[in-house]
Each structure stands twice: as C-alpha cells, then as structure tokens.
PASEBA-1860 file (N, C-alpha, C; in nm, 3 decimals):
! residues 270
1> XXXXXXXX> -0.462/1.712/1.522/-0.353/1.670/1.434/-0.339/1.769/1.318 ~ -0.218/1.808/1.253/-0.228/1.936/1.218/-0.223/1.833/1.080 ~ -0.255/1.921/0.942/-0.302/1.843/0.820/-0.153/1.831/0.770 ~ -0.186/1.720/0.680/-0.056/1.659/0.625/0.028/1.786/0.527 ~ 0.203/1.791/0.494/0.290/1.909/0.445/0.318/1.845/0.298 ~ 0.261/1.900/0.200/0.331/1.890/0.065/0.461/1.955/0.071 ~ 0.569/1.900/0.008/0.710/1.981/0.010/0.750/1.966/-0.135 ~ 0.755/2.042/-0.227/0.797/2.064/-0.385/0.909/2.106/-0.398
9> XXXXXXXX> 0.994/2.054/-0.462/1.111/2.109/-0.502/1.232/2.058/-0.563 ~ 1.327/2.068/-0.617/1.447/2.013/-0.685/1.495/1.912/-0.568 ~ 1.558/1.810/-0.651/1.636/1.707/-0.588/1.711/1.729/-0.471 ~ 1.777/1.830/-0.537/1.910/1.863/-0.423/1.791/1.970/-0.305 ~ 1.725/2.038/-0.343/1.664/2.118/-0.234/1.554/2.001/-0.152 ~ 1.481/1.952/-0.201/1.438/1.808/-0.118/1.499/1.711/-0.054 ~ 1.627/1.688/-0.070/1.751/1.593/-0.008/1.788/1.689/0.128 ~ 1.755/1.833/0.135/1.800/1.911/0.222/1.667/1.948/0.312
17> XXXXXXXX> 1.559/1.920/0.269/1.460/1.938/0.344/1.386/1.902/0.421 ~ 1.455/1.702/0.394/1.429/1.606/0.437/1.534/1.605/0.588 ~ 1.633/1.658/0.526/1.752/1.625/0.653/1.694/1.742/0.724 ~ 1.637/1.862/0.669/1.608/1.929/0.846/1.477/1.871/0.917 ~ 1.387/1.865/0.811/1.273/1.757/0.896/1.291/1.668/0.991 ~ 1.429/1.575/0.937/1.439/1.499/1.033/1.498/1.542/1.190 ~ 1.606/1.619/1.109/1.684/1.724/1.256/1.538/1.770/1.362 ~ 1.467/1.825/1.327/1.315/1.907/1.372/1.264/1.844/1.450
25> XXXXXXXX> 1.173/1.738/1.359/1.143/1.633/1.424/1.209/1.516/1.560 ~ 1.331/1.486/1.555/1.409/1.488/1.699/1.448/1.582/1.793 ~ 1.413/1.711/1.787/1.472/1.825/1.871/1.477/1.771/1.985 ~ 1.346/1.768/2.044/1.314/1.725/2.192/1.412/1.592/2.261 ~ 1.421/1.510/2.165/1.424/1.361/2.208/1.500/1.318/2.034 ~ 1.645/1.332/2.070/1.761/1.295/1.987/1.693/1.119/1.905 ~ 1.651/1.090/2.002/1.659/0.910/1.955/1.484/0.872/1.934 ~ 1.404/0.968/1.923/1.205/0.971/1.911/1.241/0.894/1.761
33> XXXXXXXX> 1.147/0.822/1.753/1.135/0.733/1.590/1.079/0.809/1.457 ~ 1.169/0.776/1.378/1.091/0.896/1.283/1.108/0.793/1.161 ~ 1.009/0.759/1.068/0.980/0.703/0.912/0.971/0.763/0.808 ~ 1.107/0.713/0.735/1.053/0.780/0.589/1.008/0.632/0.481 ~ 0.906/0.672/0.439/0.822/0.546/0.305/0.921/0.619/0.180 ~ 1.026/0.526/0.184/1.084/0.585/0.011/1.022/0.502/-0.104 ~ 1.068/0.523/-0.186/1.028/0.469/-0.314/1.099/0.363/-0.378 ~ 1.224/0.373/-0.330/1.317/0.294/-0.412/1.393/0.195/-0.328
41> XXXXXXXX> 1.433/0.097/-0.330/1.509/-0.017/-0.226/1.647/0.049/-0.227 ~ 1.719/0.116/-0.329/1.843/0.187/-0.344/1.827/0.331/-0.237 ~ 1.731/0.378/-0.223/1.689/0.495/-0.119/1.739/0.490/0.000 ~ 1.709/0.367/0.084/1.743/0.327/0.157/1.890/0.255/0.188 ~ 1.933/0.280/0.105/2.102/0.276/0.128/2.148/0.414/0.109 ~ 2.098/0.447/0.038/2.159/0.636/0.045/2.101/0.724/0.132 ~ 1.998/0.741/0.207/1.942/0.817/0.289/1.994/0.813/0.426 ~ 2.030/0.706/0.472/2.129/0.658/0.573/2.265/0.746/0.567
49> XXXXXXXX> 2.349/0.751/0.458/2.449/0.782/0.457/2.465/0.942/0.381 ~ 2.326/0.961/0.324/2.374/1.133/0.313/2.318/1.146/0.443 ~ 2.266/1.118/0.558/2.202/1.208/0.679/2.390/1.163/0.811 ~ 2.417/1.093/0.759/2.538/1.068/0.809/2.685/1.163/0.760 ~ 2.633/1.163/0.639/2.747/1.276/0.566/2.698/1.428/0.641 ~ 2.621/1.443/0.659/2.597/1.544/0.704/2.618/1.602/0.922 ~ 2.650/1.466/0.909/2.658/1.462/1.045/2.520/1.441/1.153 ~ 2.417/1.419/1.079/2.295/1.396/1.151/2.287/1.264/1.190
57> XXXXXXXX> 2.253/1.247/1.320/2.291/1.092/1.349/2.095/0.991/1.321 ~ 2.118/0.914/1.257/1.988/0.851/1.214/1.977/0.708/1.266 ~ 1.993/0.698/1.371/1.976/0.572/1.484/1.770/0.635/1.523 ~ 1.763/0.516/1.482/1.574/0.509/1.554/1.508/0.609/1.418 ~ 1.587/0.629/1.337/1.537/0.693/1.200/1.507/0.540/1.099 ~ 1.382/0.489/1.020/1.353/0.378/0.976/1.327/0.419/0.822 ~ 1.388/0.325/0.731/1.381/0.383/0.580/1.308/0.298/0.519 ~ 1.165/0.264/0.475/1.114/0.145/0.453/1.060/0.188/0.330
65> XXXXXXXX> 1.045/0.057/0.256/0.930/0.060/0.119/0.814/0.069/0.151 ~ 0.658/0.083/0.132/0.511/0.137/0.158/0.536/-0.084/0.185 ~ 0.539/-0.153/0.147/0.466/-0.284/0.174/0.542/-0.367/0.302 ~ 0.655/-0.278/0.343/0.732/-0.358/0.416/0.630/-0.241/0.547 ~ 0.646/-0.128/0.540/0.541/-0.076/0.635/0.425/-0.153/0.661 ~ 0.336/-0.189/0.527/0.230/-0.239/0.574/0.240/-0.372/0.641 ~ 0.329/-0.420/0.600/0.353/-0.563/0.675/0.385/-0.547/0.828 ~ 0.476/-0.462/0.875/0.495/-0.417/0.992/0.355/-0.405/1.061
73> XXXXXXXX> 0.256/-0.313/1.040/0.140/-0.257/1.070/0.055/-0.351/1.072 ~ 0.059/-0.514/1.043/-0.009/-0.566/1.006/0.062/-0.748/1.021 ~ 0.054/-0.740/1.193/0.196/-0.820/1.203/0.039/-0.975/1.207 ~ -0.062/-0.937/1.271/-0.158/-1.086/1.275/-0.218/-1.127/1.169 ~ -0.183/-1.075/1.029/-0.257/-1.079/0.913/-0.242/-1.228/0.912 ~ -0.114/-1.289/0.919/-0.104/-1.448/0.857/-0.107/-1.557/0.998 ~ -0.185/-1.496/1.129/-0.168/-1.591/1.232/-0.243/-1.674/1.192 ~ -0.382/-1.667/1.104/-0.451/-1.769/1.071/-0.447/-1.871/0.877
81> XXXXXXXX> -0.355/-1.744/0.811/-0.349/-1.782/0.695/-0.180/-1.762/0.651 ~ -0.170/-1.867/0.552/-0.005/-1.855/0.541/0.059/-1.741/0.400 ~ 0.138/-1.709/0.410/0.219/-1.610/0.350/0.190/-1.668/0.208 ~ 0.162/-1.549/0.125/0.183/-1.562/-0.066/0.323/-1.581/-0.059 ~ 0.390/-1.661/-0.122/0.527/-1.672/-0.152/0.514/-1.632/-0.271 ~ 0.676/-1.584/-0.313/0.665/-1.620/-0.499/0.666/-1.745/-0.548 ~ 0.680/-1.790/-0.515/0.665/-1.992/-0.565/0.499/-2.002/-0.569 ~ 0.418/-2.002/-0.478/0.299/-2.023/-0.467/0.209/-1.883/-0.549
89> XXXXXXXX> 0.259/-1.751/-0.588/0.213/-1.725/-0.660/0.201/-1.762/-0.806 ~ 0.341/-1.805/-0.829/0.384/-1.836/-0.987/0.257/-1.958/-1.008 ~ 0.260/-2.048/-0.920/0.235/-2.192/-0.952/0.062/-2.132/-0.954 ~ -0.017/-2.033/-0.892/-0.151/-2.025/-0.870/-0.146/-1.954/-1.046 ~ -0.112/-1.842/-1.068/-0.128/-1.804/-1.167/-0.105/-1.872/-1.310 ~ 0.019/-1.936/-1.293/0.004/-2.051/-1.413/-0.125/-2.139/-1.408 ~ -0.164/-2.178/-1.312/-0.287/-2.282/-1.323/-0.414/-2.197/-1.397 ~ -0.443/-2.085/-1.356/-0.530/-2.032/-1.421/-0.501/-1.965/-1.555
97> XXXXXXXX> -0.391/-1.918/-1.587/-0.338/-1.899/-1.729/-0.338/-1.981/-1.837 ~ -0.363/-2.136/-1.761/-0.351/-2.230/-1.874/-0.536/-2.252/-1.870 ~ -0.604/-2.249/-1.789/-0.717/-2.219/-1.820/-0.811/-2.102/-1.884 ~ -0.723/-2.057/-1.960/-0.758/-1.938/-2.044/-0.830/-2.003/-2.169 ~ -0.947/-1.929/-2.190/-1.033/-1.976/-2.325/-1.072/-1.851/-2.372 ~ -1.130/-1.860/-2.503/-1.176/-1.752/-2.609/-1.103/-1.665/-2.633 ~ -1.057/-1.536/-2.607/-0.925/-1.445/-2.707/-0.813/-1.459/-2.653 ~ -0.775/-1.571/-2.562/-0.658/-1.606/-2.503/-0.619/-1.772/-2.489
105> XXXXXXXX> -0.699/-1.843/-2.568/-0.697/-1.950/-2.548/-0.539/-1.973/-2.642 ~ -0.553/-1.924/-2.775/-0.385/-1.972/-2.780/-0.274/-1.936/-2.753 ~ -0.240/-1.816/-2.646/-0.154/-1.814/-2.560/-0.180/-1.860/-2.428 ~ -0.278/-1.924/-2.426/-0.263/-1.986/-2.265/-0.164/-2.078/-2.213 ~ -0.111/-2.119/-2.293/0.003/-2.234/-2.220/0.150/-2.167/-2.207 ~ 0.155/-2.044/-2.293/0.287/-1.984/-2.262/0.343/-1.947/-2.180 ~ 0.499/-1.958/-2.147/0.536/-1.891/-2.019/0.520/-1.711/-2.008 ~ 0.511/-1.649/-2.097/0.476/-1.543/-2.154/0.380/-1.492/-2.085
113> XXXXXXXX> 0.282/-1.556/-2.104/0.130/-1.530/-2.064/0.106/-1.522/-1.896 ~ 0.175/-1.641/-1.825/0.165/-1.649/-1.748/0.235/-1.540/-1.614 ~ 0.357/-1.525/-1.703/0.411/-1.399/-1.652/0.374/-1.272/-1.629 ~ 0.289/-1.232/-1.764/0.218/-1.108/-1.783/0.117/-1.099/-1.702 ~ 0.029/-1.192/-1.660/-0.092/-1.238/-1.570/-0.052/-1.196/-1.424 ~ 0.054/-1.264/-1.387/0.094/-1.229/-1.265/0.140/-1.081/-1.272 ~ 0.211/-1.054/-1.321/0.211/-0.855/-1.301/0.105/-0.798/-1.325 ~ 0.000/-0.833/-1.429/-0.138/-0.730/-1.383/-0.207/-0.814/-1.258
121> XXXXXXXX> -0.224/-0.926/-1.233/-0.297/-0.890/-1.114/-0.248/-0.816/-0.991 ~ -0.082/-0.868/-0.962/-0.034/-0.732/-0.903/-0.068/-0.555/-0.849 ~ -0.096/-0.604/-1.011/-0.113/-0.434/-0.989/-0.230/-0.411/-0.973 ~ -0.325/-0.456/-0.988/-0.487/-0.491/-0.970/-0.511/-0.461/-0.850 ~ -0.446/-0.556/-0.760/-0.457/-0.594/-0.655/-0.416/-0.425/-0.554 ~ -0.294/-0.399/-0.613/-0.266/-0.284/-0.537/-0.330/-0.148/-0.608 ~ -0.368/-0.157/-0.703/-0.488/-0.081/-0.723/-0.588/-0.061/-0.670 ~ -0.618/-0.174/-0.579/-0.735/-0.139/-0.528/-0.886/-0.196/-0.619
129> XXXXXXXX> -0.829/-0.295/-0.724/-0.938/-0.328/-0.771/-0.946/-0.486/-0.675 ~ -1.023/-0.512/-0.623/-0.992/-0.627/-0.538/-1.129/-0.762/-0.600 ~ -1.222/-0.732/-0.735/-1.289/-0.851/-0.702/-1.313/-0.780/-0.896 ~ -1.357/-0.947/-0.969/-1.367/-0.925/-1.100/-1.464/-0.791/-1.158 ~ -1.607/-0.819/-1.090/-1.674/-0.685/-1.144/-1.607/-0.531/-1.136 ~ -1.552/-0.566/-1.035/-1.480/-0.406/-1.021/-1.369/-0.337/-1.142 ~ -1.318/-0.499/-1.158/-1.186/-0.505/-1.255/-1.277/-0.416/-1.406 ~ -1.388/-0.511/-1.415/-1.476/-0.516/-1.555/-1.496/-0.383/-1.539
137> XXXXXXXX> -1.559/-0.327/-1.500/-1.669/-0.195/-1.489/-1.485/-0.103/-1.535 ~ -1.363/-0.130/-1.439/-1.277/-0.035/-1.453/-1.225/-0.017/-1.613 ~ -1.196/-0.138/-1.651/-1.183/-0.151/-1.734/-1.284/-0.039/-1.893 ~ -1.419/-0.127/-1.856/-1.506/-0.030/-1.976/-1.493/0.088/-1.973 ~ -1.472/0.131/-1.852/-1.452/0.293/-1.859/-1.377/0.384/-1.877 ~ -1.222/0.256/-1.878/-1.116/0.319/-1.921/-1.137/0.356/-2.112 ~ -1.197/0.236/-2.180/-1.213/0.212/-2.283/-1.380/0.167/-2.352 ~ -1.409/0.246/-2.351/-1.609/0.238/-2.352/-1.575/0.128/-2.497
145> XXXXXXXX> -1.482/0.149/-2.640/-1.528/0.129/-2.698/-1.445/0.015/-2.738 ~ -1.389/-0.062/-2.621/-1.239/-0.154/-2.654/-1.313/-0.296/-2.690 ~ -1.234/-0.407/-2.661/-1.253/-0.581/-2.693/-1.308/-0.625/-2.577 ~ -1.455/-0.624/-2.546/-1.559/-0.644/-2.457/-1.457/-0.817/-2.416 ~ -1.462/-0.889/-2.514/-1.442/-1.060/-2.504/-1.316/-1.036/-2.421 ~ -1.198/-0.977/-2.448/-1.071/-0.970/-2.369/-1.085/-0.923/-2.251 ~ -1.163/-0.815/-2.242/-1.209/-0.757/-2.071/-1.256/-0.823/-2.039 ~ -1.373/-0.968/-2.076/-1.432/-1.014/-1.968/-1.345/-1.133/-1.946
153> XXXXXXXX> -1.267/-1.179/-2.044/-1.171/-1.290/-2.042/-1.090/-1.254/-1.933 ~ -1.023/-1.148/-1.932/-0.968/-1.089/-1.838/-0.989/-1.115/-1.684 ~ -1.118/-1.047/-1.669/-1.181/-1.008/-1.555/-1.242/-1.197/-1.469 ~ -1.228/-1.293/-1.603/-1.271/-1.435/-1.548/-1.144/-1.471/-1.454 ~ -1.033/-1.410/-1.548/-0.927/-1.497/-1.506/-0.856/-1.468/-1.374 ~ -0.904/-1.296/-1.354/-0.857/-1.234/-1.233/-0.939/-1.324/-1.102 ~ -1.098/-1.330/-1.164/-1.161/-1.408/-1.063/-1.122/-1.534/-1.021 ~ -1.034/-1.614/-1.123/-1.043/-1.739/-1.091/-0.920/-1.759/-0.976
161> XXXXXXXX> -0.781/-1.664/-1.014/-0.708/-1.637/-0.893/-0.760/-1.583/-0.781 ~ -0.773/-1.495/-0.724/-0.856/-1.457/-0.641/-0.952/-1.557/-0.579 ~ -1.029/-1.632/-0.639/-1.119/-1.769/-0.541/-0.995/-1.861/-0.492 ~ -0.895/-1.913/-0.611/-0.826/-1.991/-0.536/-0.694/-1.937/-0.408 ~ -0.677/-1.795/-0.449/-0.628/-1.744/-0.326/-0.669/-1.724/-0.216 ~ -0.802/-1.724/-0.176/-0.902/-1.742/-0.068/-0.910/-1.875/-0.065 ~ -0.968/-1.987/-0.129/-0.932/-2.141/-0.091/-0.826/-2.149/0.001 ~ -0.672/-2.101/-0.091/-0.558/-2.184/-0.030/-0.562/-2.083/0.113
169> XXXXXXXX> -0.618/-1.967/0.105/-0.598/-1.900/0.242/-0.481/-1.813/0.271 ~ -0.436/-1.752/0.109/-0.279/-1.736/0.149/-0.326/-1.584/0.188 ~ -0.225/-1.490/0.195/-0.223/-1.363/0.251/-0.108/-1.323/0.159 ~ -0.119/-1.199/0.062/-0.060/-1.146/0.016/-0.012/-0.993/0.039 ~ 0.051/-0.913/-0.043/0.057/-0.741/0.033/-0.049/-0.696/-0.015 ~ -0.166/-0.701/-0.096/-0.326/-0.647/-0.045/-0.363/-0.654/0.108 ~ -0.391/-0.761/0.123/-0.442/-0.799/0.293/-0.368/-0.732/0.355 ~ -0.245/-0.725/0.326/-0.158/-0.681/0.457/-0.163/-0.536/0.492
177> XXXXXXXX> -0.231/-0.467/0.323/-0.244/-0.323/0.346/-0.439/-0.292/0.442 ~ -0.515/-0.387/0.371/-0.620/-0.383/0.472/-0.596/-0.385/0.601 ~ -0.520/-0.463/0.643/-0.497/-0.506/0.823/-0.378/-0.409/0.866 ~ -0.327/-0.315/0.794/-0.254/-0.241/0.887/-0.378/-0.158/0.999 ~ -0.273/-0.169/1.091/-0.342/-0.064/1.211/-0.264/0.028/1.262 ~ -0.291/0.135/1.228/-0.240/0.288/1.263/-0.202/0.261/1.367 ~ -0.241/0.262/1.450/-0.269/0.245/1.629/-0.072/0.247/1.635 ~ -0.053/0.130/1.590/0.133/0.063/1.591/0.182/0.131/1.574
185> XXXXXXXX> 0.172/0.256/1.441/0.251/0.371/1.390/0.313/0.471/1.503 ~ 0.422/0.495/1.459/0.494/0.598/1.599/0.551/0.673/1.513 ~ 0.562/0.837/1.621/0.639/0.939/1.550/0.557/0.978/1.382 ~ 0.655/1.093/1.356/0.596/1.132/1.201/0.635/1.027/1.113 ~ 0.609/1.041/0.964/0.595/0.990/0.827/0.665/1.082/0.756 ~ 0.806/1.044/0.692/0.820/1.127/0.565/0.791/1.061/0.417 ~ 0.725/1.108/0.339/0.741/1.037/0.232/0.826/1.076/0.131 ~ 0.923/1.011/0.120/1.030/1.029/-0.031/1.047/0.953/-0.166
193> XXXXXXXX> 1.057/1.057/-0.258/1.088/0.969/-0.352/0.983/0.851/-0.418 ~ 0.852/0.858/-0.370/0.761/0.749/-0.393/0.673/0.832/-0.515 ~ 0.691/0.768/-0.591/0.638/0.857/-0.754/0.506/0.727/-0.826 ~ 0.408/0.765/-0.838/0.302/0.728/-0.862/0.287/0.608/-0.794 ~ 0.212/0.641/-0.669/0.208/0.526/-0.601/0.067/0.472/-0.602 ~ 0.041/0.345/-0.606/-0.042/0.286/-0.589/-0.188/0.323/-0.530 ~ -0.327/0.281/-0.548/-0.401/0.329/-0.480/-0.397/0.257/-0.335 ~ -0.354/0.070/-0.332/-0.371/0.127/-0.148/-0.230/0.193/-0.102
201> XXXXXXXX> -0.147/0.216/-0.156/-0.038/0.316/-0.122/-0.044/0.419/-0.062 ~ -0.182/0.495/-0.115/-0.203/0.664/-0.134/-0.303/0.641/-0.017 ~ -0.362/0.513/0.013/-0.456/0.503/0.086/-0.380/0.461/0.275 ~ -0.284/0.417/0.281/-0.179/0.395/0.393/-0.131/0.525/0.377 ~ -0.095/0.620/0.331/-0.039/0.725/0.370/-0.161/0.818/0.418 ~ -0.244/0.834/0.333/-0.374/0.892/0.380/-0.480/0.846/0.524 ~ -0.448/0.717/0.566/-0.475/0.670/0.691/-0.385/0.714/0.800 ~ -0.265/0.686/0.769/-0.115/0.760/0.879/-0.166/0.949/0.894
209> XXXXXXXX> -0.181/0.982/0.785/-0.218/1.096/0.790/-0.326/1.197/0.872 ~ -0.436/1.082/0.877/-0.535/1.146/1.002/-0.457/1.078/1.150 ~ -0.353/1.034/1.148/-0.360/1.029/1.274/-0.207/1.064/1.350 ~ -0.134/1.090/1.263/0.002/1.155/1.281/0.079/1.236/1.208 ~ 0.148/1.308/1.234/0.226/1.379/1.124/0.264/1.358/1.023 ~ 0.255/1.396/0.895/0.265/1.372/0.775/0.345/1.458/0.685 ~ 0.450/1.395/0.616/0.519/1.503/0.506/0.536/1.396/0.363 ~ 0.549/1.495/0.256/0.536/1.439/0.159/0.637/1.543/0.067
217> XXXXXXXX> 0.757/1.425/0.012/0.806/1.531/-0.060/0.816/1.518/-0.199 ~ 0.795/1.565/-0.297/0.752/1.562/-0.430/0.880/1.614/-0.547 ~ 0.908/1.581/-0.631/1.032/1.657/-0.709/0.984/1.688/-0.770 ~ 1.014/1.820/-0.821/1.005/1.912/-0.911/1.112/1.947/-1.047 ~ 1.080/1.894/-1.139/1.203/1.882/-1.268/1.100/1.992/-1.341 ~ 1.055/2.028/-1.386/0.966/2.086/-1.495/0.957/1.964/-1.637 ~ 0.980/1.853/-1.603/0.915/1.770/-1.718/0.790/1.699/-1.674 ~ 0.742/1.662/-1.786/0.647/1.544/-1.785/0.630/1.478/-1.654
225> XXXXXXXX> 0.713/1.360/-1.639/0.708/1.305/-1.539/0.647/1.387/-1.378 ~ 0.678/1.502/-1.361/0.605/1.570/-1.239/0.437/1.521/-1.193 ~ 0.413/1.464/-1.319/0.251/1.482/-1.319/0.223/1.336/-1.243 ~ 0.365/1.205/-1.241/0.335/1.130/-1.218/0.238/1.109/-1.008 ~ 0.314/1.200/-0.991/0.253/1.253/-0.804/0.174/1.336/-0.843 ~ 0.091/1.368/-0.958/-0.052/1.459/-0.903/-0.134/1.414/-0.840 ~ -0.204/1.247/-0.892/-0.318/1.282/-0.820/-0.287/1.262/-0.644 ~ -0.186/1.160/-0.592/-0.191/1.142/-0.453/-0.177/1.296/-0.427
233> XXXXXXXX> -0.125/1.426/-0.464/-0.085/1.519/-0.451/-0.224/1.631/-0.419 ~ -0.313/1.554/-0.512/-0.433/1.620/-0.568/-0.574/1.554/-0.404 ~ -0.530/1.415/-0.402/-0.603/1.376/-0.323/-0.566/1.427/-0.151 ~ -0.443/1.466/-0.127/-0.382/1.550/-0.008/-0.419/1.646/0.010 ~ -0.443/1.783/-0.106/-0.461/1.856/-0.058/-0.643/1.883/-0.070 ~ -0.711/1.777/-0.141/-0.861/1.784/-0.085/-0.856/1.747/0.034 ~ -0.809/1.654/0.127/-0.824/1.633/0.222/-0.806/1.758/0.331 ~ -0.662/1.849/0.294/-0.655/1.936/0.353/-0.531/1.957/0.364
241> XXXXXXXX> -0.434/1.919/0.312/-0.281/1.882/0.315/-0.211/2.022/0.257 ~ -0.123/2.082/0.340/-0.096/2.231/0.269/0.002/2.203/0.198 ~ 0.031/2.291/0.132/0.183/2.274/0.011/0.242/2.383/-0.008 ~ 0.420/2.351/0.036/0.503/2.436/0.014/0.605/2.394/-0.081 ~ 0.626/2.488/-0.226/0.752/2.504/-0.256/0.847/2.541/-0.228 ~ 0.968/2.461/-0.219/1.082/2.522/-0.174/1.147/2.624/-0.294 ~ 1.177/2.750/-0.277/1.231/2.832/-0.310/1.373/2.878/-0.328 ~ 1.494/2.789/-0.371/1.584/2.767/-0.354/1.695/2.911/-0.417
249> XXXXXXXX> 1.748/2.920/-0.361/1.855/3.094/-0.417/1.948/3.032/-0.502 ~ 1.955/2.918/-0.566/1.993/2.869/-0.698/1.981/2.943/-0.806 ~ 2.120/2.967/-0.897/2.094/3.079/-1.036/2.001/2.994/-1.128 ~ 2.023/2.852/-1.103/1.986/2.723/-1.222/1.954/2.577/-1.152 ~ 1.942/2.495/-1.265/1.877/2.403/-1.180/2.012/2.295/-1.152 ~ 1.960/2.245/-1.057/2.067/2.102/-1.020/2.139/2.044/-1.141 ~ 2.286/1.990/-1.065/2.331/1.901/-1.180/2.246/1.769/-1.190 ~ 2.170/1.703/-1.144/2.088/1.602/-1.159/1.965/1.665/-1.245
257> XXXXXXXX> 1.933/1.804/-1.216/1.796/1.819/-1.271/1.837/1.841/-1.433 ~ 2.006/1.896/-1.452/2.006/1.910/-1.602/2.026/1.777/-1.621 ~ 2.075/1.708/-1.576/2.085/1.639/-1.643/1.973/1.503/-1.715 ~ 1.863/1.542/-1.646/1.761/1.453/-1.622/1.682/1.540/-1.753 ~ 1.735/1.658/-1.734/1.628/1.782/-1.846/1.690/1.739/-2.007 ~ 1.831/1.697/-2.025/1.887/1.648/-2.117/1.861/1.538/-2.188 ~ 1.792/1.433/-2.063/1.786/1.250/-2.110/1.651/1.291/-2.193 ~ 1.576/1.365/-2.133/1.417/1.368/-2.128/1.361/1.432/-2.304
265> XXXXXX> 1.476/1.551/-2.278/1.429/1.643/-2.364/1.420/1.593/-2.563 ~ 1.304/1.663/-2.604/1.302/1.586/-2.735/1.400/1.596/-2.821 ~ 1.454/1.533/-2.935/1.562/1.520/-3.000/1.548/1.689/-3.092 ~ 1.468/1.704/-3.181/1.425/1.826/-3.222/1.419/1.933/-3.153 ~ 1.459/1.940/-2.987/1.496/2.067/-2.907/1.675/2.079/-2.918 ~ 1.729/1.956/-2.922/1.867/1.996/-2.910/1.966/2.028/-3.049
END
C-alpha cells in the first residue's frame, strides 16, 4: 500500500486537485467508489456541483462528514445497545450537572451549565480521552499549576456520565469510531477541508490509511490558522505520508485567499 499524499495549497489550487484525483482515481472504471471525509456539511453540497460544473460525472463519488463514515464502518455497533439520541444525551447530562458539588455546586442547576457539560464531554469523548483519570492527568498537564478542585470536579462529573452511559447501554459517535472496520472501506479516501480534527478523527483516517489509498488536502493561506492541520499533518508524515505543494503559476493569491488575508489581518497592518 503506497503511504498516504499530503496535498498543500491555495483554495482554488486544492478545489482543482481534488477534481483531478478524482478524474485519476476512476480512469480504469468510470463508476469505482471513491470518498471524500469533508469537513463541513455545506462541502457536501458544493463538491457535488463544482465536480459537475466541471463536467466530471460524480455518481459512486460519496461526500461524508468523519462520524457519518464511522457510523457506516460500524453498522453492528447498536445491534446490542441503543443509539445516544440528543434527547437522551441532554436528559443524562443534566442529571449529572445538577449533581455537581464543591466549585460548581452553585451553578449546578443552570441551564448554562448543563449545556457547557455536554459540549466538553463531546469533545472529550472525541478526543480520545475516554475514562476520568485520563481526563485528570490531561488536564494537570495542560496546566501543572491550575484549580486542582475544578479538575477533579470536572473529571467526577465526566465519570459520572460515562458510568451512566454504560448502564443505559447507549452507543454514541465514540463507540462508533472504535467499531469501525476497515475491512467495509472501498476505493481511496480524500480528505477535504477537515481542519483540526479530532483525535479519533486523525485516528480513522490513520487506520483507512494503512490499508488503502489515502489523500489529504490541506489549505494553505499563510495565516495563523494553517497551523490548525499541523499536528494530523505532523502525525502523517511520521508515519510516512509524503507531501506535495502545489505550485500554482498564479502572479497572487486567490480571490478567497485575499480575501480571507483581509478579515484576518491585524487592524495596525492596514
């Protein structure tokens, strides 16, 4: 399996690099399945129709978000346990939000609180931090010298979801990224547009990767934001993942890239 393709470059030269990939990738066999993991739910209405503007026909071409993949990949996850809904998340996380004590005890009853709770474990979860000690330890090390009582308050409350999400037996998009199985995957992987992705994110692309073709395409603005794809970028090419910039015969940069160079740029430059 040949090692996974970094592809760098401006908007408009990545929108064009993608459409010959895909052209490439069907040579043989017009209608062979080909995936791109975008980033954005709006991606997938436009990727369809610039490969159509262009006249490339994208029948058996699939435009998915990384969790709707893993769900695909991972179709027996809930034969024995039933689906996280958002209803049944809200209602698990409020229960333990209102059981909040010591540096959170007087926002525990807020809807506030409860809200905020549910987006970090979220992200916890797709972080890859999957059990309280892990949370704790991540935590101190982010901040050796932070509010010990709030990290462990924290780290109780992550635990206490987590037991009752194993009680009720539900299955959320963690599990579903454990139980994907490559095996299902067909044809190459493009990745677009997916800008700091998650650790089991980086970890489903990095699994697809030992076992099928892999591309990854990265934008290149010269701001800040670039850095947000280093490390999956960083973790590709330890693995072995080569990287090409595209080299575009452009005098200047894209009208998207100025204009993105304009929103960005500090007030004291203009």
């Amino acid at each position: 399996m040949p090692p996974a393709e970094i592809v760098t470059g401006t908007l408009a030269e990545l929108e064009d690099a993608l459409a010959d990939a895909i052209v490439r990738a069907r040579k043989a066999d017009p209608l062979a399945p080909v995936t791109a993991m975008v980033g954005h739910v709006l991606l997938k209405r436009y990727l369809p129709r610039m490969l159509a503007a262009r006249g490339i026909a994208h029948l058996n071409v699939r435009f998915m978000r990384p969790n709707e993949l893993a769900e695909e990949l991972s179709p027996d996850a809930d034969a024995e346990r039933a689906r996280l809904s958002p209803a049944a998340e809200r209602l698990l996380v409020r229960e333990v939000a209102a059981s909040a004590s010591g540096y959170f005890a007087k926002i525990a009853h807020g809807d506030g609180f409860g809200d905020a709770l549910r987006n970090l474990f979220r992200e916890l979860e797709m972080g890859g931090l999957d059990s309280p000690p892990a949370l704790d330890r991540a935590l101190r090390d982010a901040d050796p010298d932070g509010n010990h009582e709030k990290f462990g308050e924290l780290a109780k409350l992550y635990g206490r979801y987590r037991q009752r999400r194993e009680i009720a037996r539900l299955v959320g998009p963690a599990e579903r990224y454990a139980a994907a199985d490559i095996a299902r995957f067909e044809g190459p992987l493009f990745v677009y547009g997916l800008w700091a992705p998650s650790e089991l994110q980086s970890r489903l692309i990095e699994r697809i990767a030992a076992e099928r073709p892999v591309s990854v395409f990265f934008a290149r603005s010269g701001l800040d934001a670039d850095e947000a794809h280093a490390a999956l970028r960083e973790r590709l090419i330890a693995s072995g993942a080569t990287e090409r910039a595209i080299d575009g015969n452009t005098t200047g940069p894209a009208p998207i890239d100025r204009v993105a160079g304009a929103l960005f740029r500090d007030t004291a430059d203009c």
